[in-house]
C-alpha positions in Angstrom: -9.0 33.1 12.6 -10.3 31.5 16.0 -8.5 28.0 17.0 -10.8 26.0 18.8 -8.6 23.3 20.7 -10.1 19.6 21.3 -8.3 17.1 23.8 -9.0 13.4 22.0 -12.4 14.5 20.0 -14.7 16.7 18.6 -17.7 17.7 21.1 -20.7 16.4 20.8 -23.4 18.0 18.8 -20.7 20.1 16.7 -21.8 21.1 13.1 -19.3 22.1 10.3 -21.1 21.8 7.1 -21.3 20.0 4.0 -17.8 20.8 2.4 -15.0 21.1 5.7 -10.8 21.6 5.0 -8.9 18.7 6.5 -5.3 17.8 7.6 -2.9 15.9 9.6 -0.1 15.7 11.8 1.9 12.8 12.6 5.0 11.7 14.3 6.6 10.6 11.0 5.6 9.8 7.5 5.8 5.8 7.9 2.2 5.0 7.9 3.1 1.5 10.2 5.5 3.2 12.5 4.8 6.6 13.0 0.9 7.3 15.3 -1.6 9.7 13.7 -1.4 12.4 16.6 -3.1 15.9 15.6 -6.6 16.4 13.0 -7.2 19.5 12.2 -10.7 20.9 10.3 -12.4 24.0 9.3 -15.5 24.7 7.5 -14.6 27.5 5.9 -16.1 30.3 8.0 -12.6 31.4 10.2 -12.8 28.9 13.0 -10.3 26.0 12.3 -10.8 23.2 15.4 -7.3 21.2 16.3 -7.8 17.8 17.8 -5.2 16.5 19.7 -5.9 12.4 19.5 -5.5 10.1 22.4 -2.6 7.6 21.2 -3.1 5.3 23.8 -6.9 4.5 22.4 -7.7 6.7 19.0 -11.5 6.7 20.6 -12.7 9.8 19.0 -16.5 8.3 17.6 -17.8 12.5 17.0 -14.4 12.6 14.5 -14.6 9.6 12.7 -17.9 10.1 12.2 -17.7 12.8 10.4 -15.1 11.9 8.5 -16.4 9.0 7.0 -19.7 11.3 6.6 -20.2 10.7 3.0 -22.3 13.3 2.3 -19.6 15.6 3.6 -17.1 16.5 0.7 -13.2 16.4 2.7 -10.9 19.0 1.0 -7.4 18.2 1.7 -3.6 18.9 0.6 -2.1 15.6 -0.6 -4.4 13.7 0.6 -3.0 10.4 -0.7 -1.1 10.8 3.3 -3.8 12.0 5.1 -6.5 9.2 3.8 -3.7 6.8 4.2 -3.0 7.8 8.3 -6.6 7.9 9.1 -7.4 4.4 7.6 -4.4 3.2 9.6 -4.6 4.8 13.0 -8.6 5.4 13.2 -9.6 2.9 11.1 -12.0 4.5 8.9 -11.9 5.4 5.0 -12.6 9.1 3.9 -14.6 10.2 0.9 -15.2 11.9 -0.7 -12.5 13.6 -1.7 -11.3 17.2 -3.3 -7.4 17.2 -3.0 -5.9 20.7 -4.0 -2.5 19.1 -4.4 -4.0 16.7 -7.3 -5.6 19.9 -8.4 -2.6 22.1 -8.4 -0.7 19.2 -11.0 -3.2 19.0 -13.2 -4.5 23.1 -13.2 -1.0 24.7 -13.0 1.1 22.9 -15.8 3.2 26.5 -15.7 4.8 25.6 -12.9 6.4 22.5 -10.7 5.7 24.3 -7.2 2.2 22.1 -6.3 3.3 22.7 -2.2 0.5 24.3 -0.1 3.1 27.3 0.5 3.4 27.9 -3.6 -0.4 27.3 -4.1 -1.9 29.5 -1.3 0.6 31.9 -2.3 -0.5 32.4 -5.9 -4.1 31.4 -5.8 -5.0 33.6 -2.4 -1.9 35.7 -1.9 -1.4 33.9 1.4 2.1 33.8 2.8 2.1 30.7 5.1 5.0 30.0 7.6 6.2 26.2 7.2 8.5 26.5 10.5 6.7 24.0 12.9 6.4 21.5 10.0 9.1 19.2 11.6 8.0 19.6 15.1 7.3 17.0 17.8 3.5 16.1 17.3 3.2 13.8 19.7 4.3 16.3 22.2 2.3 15.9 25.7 1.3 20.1 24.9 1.2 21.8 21.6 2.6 25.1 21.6 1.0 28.0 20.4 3.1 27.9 17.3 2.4 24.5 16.9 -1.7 25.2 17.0 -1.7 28.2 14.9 0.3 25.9 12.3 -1.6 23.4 12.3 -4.9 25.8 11.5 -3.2 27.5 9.1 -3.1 24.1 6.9 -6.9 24.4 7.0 -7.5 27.7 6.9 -7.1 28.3 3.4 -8.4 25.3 1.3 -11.7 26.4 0.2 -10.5 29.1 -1.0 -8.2 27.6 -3.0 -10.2 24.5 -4.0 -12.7 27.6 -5.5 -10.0 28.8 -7.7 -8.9 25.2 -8.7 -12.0 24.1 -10.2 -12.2 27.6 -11.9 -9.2 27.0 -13.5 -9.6 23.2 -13.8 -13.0 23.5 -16.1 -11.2 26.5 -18.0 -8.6 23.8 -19.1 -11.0 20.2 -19.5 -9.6 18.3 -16.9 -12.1 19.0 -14.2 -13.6 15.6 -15.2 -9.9 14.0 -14.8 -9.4 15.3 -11.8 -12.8 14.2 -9.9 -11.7 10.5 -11.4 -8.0 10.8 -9.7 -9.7 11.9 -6.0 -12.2 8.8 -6.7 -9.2 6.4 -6.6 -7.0 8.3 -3.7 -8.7 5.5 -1.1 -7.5 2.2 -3.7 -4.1 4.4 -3.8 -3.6 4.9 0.1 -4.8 1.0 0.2 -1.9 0.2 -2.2 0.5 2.5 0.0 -0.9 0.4 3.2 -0.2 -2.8 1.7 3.5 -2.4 0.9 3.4 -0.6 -2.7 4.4 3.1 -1.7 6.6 3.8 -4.1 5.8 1.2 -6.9 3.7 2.3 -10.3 1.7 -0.6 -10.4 0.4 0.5 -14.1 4.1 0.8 -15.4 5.1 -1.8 -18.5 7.7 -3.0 -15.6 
């Protein structure tokens, strides 16, 4: 694995592919209150590029760019948050979509675990350290902890969104699941708007 670090955006010119592994990293998980600070991305090929964002301005054109590239498939882990931050702090909307969480639930009805740690685990024998989780993002430095963290989220999604859709066809709900990342930009819209926690399609 080779970190590539970014100070406020991507560089110009920089090419990751049709299908890239996306997360985030903020200073809280209140969408209003709490800045978007870190992106991190990787295409899949070992090099996973950290991009510390300028709070001050969020001008990073190369990253929000790419995306809200639609023909360039964003594989995340819960990305009901992620989708939600970036619409918020860089004011773009992503799609489209593959989230792995979404596609743990519905794939792996043996089990409750449906955290990246649990999923990368079983599906890729991966044993990922969740110890910077709680760390100070917004930090003027990132530690080296810290970075390798943060590309560790990334590092192995596509991987595990292969063994997903395996597993979702096996079971019919491959269909289902395409339908539920399809809606996770009306869902992180409803989150923005003040309905976080409400079922909106509940009898009550």
């Amino acid at each position: 694995m080779a970190i590539r670090y970014h100070e406020g955006d991507l560089p110009n010119g920089l090419k990751l592919g049709s299908i890239i592994a996306v997360d985030t990293e903020a200073m809280g998980l209140n969408f209003h209150r709490d800045q978007l600070c870190v992106v991190q991305l990787s295409d899949g090929t070992g090099d996973e590029h950290v991009v510390r964002l300028d709070r001050k301005t969020f001008d990073c054109p190369n990253l929000k760019a790419l995306l809200s590239d639609t023909s360039v498939l964003k594989i995340f882990h819960f990305a009901r948050f992620d989708v939600a931050m970036m619409k918020r702090w860089l004011g773009i909307e992503c799609a489209p979509i593959f989230c792995t969480k979404i596609a743990s639930k519905l794939a792996r009805t043996y089990t409750d675990r449906h955290g990246l740690k649990d999923v990368s685990r079983e599906l890729v024998g991966a044993d990922m350290s969740k110890a910077q989780q709680s760390s100070d993002w917004g930090a003027e430095a990132l530690s080296e902890a810290q970075l390798a963290y943060a590309a560790s989220d990334v590092l192995y999604l596509h991987e595990i969104r292969e063994k997903l859709i395996v597993m979702l066809e096996r079971e019919g709900r491959l269909e289902l699941a395409q339908s539920c990342f399809d809606f996770l930009p009306k869902r992180a819209d409803l989150d923005l708007a003040g309905w976080p926690e409400t079922d909106i399609f509940a009898h009550s």
